[in-house]
Structures are given as structure tokens and as C-alpha cells.
C-alpha positions as CSV (number, residue, x, y, z in Angstrom):
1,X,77.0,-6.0,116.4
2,X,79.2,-8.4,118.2
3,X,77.6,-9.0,121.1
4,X,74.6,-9.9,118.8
5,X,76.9,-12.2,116.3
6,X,77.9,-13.9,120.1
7,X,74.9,-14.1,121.1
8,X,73.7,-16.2,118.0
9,X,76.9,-18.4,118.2
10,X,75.9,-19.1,121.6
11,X,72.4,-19.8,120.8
12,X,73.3,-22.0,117.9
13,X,75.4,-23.9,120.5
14,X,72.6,-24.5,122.6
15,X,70.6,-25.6,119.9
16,X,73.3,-28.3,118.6
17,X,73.6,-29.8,121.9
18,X,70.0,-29.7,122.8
19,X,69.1,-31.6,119.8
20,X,71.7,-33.9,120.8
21,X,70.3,-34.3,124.2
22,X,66.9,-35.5,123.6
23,X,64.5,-35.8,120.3
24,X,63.9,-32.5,120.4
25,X,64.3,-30.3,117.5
26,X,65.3,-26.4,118.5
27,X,64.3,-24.0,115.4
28,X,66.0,-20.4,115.6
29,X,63.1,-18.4,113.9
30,X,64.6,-14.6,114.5
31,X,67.3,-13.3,116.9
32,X,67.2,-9.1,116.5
33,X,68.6,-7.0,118.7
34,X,66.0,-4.3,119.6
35,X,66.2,-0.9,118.4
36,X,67.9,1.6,119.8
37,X,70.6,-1.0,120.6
38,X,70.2,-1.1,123.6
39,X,71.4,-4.4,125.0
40,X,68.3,-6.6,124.8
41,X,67.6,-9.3,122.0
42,X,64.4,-10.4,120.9
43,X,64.8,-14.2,120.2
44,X,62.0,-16.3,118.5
45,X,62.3,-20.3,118.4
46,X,60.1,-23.2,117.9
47,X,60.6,-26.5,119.9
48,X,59.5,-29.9,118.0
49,X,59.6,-33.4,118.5
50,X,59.8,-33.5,122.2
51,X,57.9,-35.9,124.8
52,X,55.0,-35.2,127.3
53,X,54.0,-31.7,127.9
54,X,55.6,-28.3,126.4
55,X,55.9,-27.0,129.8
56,X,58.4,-30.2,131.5
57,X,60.9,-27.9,129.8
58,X,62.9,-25.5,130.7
59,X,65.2,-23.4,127.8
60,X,67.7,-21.1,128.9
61,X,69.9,-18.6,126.5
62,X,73.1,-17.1,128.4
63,X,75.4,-14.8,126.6
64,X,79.1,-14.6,127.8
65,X,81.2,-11.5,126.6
66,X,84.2,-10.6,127.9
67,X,84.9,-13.0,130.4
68,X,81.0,-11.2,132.3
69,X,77.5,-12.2,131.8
């Protein structure tokens, strides 16, 4: 359960300052860690607002816990 709470801190990070970056709007939509907790997270967002075509960009999610990635 922490590494998902984390994991949406970090994501909400990364939505704040790519919002403040550009026009773009990031939408978080779902973050669920997959059943049976196993490590990987299912994240579903929708981009908004942004300039020229869907694929110029490029969105990254990194998770840092415990000082590894």
C-alpha cells in the first residue's frame, strides 16, 4: 500500500509540473495496483489542451522508494 500511495504522490507531482510546463492539462483517471500485488500499477490518464500532434510527446512516470528505482 505504500509504494502505491508513493507512486500517486509522485504522479500527482508530475502532473502539477507538467501543467505548469506547457498548456497541457494531465487528468489522472485510475492508478490501481494490479492484483495479486505484485509490483506493477495500472495507470490511466487523459492529456488535454496540448499543441500539434498527440505523439510530439513523450510522458514518463518513475517511482522512487527507498532511495532505488
Amino acid at each position: 500500500m505504500k509504494t502505491f500511495l508513493k507512486l500517486f504522490a509522485a504522479i500527482l507531482i508530475a502532473s502539477l509540473v507538467l501543467d505548469a510546463a506547457a498548456a497541457a492539462v494531465f487528468t489522472l483517471d485510475r492508478v490501481q495496483q494490479r492484483y495479486p500485488w505484485n509490483g506493477l500499477v495500472d495507470i490511466d490518464y487523459t492529456i488535454s489542451g496540448f499543441d500539434g500532434d498527440a505523439a510530439d510527446y513523450n510522458v514518463v512516470f518513475s517511482v522512487t522508494y527507498g532511495g532505488t528505482r
